[in-house]
N, CA, C and O of each residue as an XYZ file, in Angstrom:
896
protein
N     111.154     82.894    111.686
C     110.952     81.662    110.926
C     111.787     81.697    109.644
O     111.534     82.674    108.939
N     112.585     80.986    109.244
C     113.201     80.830    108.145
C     112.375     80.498    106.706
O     111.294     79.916    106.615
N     112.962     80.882    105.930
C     111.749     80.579    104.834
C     111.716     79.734    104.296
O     110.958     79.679    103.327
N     112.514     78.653    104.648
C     111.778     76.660    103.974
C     110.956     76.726    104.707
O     109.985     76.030    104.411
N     110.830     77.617    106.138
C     109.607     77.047    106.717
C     108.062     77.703    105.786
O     106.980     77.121    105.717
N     108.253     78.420    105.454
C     106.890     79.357    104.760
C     105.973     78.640    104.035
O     106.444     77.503    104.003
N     104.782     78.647    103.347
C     104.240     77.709    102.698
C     104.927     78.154    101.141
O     105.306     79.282    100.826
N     104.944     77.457    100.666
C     105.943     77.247     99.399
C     105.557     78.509     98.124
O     106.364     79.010     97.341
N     104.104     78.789     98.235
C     103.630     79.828     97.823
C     104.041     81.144     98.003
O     103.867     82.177     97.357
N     104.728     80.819     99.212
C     105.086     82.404     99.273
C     106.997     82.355     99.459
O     107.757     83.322     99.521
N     107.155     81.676     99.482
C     108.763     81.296     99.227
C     109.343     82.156     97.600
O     109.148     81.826     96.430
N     110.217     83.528     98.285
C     110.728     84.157     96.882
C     110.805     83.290     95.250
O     110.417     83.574     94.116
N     111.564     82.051     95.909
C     112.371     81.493     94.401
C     111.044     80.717     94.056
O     110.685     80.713     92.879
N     110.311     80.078     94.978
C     108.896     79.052     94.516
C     107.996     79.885     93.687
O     107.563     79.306     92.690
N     107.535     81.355     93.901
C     107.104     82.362     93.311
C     107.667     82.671     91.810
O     107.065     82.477     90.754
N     108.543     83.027     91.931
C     110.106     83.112     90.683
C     109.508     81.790     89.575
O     109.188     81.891     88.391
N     109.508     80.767     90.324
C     109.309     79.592     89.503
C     107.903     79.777     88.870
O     107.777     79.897     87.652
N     106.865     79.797     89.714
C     105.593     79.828     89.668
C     105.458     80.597     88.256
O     105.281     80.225     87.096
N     105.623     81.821     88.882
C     104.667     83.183     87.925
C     105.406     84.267     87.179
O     104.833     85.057     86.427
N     107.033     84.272     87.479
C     107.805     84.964     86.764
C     108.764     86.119     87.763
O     108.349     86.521     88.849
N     109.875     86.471     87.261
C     110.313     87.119     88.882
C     109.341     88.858     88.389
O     109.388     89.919     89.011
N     108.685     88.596     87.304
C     108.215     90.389     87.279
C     107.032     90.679     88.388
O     106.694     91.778     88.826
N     106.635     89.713     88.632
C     105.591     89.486     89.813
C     106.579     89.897     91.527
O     106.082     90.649     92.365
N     107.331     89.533     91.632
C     108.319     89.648     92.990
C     108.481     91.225     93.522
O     108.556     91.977     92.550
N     108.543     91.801     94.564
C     108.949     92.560     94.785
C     110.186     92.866     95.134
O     110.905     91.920     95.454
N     110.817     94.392     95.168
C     112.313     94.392     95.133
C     112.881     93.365     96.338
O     113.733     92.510     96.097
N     112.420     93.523     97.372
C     112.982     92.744     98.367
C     112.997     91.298     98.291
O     113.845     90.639     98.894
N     112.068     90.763     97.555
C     111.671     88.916     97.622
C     112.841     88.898     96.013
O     113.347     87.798     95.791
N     113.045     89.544     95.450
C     114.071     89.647     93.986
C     115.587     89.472     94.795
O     116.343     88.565     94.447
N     116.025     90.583     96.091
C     117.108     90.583     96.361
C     117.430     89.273     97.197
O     118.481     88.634     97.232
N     116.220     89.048     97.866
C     116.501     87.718     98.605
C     117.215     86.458     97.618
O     118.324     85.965     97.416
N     116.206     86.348     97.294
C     117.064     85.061     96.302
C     118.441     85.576     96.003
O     119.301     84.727     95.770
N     118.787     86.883     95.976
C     120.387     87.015     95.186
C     120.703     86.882     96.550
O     121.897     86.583     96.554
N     120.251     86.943     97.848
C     121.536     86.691     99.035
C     121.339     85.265     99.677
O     122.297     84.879    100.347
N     120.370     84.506     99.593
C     120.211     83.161     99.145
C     119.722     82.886    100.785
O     118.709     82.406    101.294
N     120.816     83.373    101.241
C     120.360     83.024    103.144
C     120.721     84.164    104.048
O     121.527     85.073    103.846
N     119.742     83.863    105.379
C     119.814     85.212    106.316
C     120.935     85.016    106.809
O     121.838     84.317    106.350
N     120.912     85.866    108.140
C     121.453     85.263    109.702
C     120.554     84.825    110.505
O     119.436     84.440    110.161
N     121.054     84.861    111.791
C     120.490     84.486    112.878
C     119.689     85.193    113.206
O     119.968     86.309    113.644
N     118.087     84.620    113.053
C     117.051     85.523    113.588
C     116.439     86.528    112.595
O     115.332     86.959    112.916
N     116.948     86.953    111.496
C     116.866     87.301    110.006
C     116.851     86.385    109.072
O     117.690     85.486    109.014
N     115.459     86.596    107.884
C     115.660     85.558    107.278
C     116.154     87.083    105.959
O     116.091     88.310    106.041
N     116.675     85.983    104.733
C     116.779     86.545    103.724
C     116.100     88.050    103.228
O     116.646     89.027    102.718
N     114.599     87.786    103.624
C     113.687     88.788    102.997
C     114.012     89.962    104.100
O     114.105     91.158    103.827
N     114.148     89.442    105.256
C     114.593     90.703    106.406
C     115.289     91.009    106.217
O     115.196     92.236    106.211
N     116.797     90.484    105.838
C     118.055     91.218    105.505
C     117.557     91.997    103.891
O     118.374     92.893    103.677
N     116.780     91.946    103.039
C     116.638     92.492    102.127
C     116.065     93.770    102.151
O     116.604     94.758    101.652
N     114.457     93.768    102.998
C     114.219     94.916    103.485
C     115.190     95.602    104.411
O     115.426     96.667    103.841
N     115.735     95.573    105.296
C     116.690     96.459    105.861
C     117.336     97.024    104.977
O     117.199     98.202    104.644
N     118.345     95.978    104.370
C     118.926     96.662    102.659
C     118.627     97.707    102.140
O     119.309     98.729    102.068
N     117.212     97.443    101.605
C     116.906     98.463    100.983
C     116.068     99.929    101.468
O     115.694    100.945    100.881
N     116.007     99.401    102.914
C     115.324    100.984    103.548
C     116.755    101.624    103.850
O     116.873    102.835    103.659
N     117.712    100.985    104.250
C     119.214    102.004    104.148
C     119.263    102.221    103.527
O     119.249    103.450    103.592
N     119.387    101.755    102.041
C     120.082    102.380    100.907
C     119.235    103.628     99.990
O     119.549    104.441     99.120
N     118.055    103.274    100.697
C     116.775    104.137     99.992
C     116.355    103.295     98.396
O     115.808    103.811     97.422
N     116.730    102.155     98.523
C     115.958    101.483     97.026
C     116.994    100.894     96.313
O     118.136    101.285     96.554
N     116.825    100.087     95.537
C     117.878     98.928     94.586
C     118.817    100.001     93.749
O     119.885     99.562     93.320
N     118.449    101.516     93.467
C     119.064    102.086     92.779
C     120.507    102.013     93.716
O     121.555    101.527     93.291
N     120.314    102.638     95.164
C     120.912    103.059     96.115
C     121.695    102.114     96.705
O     122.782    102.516     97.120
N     121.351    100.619     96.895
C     122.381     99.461     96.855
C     123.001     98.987     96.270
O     123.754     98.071     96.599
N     122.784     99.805     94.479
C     123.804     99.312     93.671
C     124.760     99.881     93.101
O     125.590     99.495     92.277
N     124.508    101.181     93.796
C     125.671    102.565     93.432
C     126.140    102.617     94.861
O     126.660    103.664     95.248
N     126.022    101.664     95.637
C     126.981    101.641     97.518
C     128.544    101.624     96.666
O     128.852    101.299     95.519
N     129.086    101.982     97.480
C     130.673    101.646     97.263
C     131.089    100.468     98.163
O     130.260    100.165     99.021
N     131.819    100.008     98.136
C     132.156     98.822     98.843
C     132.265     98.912    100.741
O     131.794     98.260    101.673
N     132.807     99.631    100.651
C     132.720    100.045    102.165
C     131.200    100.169    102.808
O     130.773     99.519    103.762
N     130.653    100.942    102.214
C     128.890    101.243    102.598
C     128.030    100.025    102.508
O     127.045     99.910    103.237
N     128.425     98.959    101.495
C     127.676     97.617    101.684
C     128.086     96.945    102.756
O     127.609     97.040    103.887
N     128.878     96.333    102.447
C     129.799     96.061    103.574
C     129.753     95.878    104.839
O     130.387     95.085    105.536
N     128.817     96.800    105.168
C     128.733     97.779    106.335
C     127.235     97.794    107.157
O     126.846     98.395    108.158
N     126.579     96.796    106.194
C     125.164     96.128    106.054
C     125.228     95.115    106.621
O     126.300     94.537    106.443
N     124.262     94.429    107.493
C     124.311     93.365    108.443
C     124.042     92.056    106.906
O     123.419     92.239    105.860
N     124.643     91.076    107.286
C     124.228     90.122    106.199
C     125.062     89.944    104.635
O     125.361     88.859    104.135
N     125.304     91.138    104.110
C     126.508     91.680    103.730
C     127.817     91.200    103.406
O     128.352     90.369    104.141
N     128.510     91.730    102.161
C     129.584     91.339    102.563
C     130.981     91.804    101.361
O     130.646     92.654    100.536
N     132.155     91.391    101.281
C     132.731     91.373     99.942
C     132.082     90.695     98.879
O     131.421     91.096     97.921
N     132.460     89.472     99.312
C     131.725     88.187     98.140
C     130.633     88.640     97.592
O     130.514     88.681     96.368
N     129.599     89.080     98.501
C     128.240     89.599     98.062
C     128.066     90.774     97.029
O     127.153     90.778     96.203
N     129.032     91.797     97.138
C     129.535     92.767     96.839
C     129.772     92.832     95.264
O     129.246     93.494     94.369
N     131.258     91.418     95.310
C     131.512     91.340     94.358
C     130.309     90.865     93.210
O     130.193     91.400     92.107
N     129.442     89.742     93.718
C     128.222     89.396     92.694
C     127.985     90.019     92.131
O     128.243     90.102     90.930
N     127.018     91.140     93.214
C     126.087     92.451     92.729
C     126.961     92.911     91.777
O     126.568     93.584     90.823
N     127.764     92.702     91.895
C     128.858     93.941     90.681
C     128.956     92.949     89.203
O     129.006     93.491     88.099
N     128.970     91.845     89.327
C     129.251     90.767     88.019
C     127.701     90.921     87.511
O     127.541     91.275     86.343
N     126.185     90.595     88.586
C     125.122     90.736     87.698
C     125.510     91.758     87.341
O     126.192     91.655     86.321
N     125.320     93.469     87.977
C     125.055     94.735     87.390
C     125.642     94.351     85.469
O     125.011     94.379     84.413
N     127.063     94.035     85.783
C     127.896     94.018     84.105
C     127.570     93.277     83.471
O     127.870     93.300     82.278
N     126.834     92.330     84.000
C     126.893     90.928     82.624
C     125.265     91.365     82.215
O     124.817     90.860     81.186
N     124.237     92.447     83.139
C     122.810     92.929     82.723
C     123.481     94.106     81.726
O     122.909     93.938     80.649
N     124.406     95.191     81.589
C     124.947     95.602     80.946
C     125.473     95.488     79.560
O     125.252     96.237     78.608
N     126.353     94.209     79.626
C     126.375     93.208     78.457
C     125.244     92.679     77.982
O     124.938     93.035     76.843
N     124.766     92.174     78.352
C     123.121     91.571     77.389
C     122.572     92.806     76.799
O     122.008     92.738     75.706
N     122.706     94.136     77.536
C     121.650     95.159     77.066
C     122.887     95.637     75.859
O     122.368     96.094     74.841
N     124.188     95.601     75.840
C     124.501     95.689     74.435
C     124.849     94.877     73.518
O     125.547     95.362     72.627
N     124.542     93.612     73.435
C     125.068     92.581     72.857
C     123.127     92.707     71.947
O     123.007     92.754     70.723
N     122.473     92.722     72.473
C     120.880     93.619     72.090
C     121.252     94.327     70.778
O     121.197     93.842     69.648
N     121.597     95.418     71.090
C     121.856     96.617     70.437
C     122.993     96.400     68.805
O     123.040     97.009     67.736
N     123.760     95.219     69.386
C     124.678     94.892     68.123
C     124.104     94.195     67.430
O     124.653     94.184     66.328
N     122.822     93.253     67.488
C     122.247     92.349     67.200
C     121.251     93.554     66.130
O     121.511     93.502     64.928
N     120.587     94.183     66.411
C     119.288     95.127     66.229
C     119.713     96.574     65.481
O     120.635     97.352     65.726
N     118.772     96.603     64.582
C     118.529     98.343     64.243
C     118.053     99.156     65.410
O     116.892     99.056     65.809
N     119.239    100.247     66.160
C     118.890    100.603     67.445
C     117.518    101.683     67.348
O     116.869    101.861     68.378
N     117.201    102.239     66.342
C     115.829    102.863     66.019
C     114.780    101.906     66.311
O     113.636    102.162     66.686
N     115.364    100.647     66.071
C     113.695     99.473     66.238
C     113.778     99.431     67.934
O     112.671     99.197     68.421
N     114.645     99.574     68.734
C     114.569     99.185     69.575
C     114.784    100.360     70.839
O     115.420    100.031     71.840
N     114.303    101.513     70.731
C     114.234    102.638     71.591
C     114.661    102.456     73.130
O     115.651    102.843     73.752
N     113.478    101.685     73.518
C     113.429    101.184     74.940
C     114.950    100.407     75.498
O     115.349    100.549     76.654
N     115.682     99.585     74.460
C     116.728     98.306     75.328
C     117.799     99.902     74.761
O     118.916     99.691     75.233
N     117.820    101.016     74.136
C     119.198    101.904     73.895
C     118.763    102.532     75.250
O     119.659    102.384     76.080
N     117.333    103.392     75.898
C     117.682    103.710     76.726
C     117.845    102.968     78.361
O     117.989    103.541     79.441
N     117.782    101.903     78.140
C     117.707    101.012     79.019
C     119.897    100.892     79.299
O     120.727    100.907     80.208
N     119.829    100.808     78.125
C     121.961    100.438     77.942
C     121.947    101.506     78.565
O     121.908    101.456     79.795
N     121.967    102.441     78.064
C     122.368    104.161     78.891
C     122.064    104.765     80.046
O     122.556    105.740     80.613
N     120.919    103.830     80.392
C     120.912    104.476     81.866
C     121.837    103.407     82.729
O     122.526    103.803     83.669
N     121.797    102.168     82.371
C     122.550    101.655     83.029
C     124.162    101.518     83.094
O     124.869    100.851     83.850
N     124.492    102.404     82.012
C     125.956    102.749     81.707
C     126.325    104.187     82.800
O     127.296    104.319     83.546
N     125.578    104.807     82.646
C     125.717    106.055     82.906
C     124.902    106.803     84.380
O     125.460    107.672     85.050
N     123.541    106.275     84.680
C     123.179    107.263     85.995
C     123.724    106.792     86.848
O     123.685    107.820     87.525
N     124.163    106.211     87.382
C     125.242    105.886     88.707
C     126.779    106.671     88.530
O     127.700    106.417     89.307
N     126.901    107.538     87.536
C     128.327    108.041     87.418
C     128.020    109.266     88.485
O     127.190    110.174     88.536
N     128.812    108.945     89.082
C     128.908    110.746     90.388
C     129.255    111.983     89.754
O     129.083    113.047     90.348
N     129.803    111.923     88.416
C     129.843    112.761     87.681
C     129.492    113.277     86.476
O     128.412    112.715     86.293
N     129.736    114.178     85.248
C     129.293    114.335     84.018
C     130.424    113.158     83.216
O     131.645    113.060     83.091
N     129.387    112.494     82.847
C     129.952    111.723     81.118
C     129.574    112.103     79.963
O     128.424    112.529     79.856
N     130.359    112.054     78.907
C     129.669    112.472     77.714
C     130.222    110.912     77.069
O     131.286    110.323     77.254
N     129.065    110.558     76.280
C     129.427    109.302     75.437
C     129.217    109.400     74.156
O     128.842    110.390     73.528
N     129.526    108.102     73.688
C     128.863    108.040     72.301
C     128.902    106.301     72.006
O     129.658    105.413     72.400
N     127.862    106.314     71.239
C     127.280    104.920     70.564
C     127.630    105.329     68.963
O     127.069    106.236     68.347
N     128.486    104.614     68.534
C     129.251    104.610     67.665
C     128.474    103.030     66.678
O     128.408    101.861     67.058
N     127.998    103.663     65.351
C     126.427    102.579     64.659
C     127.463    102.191     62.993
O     128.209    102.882     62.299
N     127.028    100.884     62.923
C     127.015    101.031     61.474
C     125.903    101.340     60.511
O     124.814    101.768     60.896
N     126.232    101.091     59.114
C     125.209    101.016     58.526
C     123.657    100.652     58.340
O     122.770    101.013     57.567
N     123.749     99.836     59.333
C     122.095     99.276     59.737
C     121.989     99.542     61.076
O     121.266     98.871     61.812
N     122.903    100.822     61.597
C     122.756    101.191     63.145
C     122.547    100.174     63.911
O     121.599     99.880     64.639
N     123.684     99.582     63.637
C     123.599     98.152     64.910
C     125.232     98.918     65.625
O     126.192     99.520     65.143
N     124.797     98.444     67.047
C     126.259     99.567     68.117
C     127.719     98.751     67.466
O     127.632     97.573     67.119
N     128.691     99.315     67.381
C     130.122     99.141     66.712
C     130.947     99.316     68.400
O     131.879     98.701     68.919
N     130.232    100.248     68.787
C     131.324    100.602     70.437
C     130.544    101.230     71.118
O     129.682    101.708     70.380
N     130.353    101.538     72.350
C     130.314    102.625     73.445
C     131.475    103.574     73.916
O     132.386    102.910     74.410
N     131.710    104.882     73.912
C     133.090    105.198     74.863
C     132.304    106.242     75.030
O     131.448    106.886     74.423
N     133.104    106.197     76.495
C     132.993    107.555     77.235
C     134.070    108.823     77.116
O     135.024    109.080     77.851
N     133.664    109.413     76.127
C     134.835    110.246     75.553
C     135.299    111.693     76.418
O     136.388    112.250     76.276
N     134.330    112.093     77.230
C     134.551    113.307     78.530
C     134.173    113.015     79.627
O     133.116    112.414     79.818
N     134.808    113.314     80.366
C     134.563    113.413     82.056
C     134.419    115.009     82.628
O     135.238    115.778     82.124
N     133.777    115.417     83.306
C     133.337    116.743     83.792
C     133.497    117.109     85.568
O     134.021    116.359     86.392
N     133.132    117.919     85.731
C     132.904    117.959     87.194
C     131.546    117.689     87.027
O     131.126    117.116     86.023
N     130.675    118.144     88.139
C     129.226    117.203     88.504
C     128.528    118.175     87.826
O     127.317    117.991     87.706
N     129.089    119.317     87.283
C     127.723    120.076     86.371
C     128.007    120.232     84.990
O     127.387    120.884     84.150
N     128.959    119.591     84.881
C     129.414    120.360     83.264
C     130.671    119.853     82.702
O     131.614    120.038     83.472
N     130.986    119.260     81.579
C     131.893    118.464     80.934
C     132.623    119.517     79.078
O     131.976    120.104     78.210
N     133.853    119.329     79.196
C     134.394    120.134     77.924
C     134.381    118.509     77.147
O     134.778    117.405     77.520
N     133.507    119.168     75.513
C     133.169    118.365     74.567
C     134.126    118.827     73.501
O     134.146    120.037     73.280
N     134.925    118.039     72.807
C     135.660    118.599     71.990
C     134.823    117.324     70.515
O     134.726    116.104     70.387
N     134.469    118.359     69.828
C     133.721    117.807     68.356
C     134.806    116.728     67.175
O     134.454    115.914     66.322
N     136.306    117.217     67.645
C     137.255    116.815     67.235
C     137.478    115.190     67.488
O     137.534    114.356     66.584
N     137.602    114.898     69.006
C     137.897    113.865     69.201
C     136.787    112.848     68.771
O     136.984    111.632     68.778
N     135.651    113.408     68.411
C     133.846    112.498     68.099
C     134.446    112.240     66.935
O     134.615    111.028     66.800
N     134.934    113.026     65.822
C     135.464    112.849     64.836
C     135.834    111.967     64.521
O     135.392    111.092     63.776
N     137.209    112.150     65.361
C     138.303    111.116     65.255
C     138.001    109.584     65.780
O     138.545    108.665     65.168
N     137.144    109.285     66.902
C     136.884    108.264     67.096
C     135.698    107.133     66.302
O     135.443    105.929     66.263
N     135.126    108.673     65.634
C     134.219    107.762     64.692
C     134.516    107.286     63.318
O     133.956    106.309     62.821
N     135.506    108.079     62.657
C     136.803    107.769     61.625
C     137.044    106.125     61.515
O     136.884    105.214     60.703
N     137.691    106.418     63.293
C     138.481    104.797     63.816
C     137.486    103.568     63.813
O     137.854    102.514     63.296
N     136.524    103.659     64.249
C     135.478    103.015     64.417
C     134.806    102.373     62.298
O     134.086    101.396     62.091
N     135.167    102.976     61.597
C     134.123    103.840     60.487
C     132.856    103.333     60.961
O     132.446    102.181     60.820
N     132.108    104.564     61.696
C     131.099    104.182     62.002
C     129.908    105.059     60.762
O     130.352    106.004     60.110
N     128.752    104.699     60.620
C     127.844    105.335     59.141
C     127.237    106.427     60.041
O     127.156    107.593     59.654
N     126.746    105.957     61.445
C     126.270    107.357     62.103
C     126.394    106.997     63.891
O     127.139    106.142     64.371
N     125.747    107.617     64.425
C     126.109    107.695     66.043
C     125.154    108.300     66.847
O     124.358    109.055     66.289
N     125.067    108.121     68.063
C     124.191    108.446     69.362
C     125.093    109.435     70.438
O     126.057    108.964     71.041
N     124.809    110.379     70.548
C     125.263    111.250     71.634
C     124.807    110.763     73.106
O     123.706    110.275     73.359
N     125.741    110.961     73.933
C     125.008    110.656     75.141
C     125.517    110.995     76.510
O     126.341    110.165     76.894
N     125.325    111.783     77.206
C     125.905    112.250     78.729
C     124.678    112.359     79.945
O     123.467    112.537     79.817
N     125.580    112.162     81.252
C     124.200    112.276     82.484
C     124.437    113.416     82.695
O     125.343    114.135     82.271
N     123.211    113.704     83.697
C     123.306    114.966     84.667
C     123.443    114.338     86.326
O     122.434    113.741     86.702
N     123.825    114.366     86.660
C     124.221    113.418     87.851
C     122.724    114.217     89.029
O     122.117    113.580     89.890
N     122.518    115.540     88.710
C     121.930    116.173     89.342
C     119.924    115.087     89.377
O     118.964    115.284     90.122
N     120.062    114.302     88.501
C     118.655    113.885     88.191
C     117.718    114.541     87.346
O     116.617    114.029     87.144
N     118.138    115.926     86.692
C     117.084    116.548     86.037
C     117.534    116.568     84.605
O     118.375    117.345     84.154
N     116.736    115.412     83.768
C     116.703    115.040     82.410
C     116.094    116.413     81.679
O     114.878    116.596     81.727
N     116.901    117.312     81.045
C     116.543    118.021     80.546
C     117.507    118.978     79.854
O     118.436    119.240     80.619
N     117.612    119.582     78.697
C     118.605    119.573     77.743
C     118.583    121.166     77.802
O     117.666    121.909     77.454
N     119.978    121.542     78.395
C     120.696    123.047     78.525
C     120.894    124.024     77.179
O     120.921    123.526     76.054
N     121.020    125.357     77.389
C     121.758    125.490     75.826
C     122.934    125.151     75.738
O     123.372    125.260     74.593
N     124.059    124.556     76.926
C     124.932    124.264     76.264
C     124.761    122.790     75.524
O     125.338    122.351     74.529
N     123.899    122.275     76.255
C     123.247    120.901     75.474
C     123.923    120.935     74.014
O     124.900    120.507     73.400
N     122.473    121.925     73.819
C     121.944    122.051     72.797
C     122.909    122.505     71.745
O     122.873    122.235     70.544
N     123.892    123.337     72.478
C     125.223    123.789     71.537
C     125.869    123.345     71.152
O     126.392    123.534     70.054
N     126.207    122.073     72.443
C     127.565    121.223     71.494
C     126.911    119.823     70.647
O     127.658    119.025     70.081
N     125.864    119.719     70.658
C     124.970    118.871     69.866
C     125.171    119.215     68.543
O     125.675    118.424     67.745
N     124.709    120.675     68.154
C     125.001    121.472     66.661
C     125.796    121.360     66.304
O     125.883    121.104     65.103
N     127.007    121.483     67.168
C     128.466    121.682     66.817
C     129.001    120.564     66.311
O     129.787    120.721     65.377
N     128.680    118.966     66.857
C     129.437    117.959     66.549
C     128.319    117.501     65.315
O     128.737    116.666     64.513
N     126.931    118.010     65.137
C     126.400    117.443     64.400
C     127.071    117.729     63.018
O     127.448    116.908     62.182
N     127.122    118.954     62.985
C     128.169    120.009     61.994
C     128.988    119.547     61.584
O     129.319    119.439     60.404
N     129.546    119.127     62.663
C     131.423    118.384     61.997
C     131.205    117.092     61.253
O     131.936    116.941     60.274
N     130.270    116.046     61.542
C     130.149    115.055     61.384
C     129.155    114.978     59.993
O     128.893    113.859     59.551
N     128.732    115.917     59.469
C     128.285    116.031     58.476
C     129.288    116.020     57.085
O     129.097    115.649     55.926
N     130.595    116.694     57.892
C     131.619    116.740     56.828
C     131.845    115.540     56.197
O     131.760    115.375     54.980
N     132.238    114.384     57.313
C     132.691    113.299     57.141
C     131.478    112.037     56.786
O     131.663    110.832     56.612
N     130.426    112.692     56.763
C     129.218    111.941     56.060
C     128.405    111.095     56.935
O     127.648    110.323     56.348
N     128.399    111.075     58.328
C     128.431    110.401     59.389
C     127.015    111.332     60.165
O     127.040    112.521     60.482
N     125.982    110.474     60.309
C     124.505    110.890     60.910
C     124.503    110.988     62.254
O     124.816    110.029     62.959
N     124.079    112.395     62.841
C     123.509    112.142     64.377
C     122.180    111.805     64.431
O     121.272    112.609     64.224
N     122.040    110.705     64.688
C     120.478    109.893     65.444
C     119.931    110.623     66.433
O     118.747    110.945     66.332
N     120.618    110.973     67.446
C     120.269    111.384     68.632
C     120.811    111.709     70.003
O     121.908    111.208     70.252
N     120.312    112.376     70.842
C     121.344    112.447     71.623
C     120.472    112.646     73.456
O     119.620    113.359     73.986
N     121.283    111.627     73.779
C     120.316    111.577     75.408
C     120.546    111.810     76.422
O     121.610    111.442     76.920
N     119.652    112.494     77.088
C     120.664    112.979     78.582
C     119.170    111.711     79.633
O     117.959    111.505     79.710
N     120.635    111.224     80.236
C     120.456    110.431     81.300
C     120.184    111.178     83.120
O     121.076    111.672     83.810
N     119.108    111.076     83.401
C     119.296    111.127     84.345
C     118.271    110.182     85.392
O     118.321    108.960     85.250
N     117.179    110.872     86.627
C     116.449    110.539     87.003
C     115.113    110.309     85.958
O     114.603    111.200     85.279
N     114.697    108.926     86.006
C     113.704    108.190     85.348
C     113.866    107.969     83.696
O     114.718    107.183     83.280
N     113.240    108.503     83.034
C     113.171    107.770     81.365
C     114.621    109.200     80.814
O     114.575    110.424     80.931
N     115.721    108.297     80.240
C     116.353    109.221     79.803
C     116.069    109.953     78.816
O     115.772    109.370     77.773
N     116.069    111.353     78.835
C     115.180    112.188     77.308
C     116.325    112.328     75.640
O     117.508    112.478     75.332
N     115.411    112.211     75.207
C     115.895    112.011     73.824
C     115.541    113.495     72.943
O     114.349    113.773     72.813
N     116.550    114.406     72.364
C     116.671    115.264     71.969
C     115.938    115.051     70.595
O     115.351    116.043     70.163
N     115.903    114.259     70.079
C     114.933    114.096     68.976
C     113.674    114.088     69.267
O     112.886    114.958     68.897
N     113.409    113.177     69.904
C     111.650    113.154     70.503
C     111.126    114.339     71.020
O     109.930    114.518     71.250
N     111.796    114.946     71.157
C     111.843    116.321     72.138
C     111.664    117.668     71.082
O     111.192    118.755     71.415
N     112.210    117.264     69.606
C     112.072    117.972     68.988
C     113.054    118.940     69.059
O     112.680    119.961     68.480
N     114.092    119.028     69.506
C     115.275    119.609     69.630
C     116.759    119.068     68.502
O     117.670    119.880     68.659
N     117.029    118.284     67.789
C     117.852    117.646     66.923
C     117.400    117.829     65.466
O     118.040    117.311     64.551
């Protein structure tokens, strides 16, 4: 049965309208983004299939193009969307952050960072580069690593925060592995750039490792 046929109550977008999409489940959420089935599939079927291949919305949105693709219902076009929401939910979550004292707003910094960063197949090291009222000036991803471990040079944090003149800054890299939890080398090159950046008068806030679920914060943690 197609779903104009459904009673309107239970129709994804009539719901959406109704009561809010936080009420929807992942699958009645993705439906509306693929708008229509195929033959004999309606929307919500092609959604559940979706997402029992991919193992969950995390897993359909870190597909590579080929692997979606490759999904009945599917497609480039489709592809390409998913990829414009993912960035333009990206953008809002830092256009947030430029707006705001990022201390007032804990939840939308680690919300930017996970969505910058746990889908990388590899180690990133970043930085959130703040002004004076720690509102974000930039994001860059200043190292790339293999999948366990990234060379941090304290120099280039320096130099990019110079360029920036930023008043202070946010450390930030994943573990691609999923386990949020801060190494001694963490912990080493944390000291090290905090060190340098003291010269130049410039505050470390904090520093977060991204991985599986709430990214941890080296301050809260009592480690910074």
């Amino acid at each position: 049965m197609a779903i104009r046929d459904w009673p309107a109550a239970e129709r994804p977008r009539e719901k959406l309208l109704m009561h809010g999409a936080a009420l929807l489940s992942d699958a009645e959420l993705l439906a509306i983004f693929l708008r229509t089935g195929i033959a004999g599939r309606s929307a919500v079927d092609l959604a559940r299939d979706a997402l029992q291949r991919f193992g969950g919305l995390r897993g359909l949105f870190e597909a590579d193009l080929a692997s979606f693709c490759a999904e009945r219902g599917l497609g480039q076009a489709k592809y390409a969307q998913l990829q414009a929401v993912l960035e333009m939910a990206r953008r809002y979550l830092a256009c947030s952050l430029g707006a705001r004292d990022v201390l007032e707003e804990p939840s939308s910094v680690r919300a930017y960072l996970k969505a910058k960063l746990r889908h990388e197949p590899h180690e990133v090291f970043a930085c959130l580069f703040l002004d004076s009222r720690h509102r974000m000036l930039a994001y860059e991803a200043m190292f790339h690593g293999t999948i366990d471990s990234a060379s941090v040079y304290p120099r280039q944090v320096i130099k990019r925060a110079l360029a920036h003149n930023a008043a202070a800054l946010i450390l930030c890299h994943n573990h691609p592995s999923g386990l949020a939890e801060a190494s001694m080398a963490d912990l080493s090159v944390t000291r090290r750039i905090r060190e340098a950046l003291a010269f130049i008068d410039v505050r470390l806030l904090d520093h977060f490792i991204v991985g599986d679920g709430e990214p941890l914060s080296m301050r809260d943690q009592g480690l910074l």
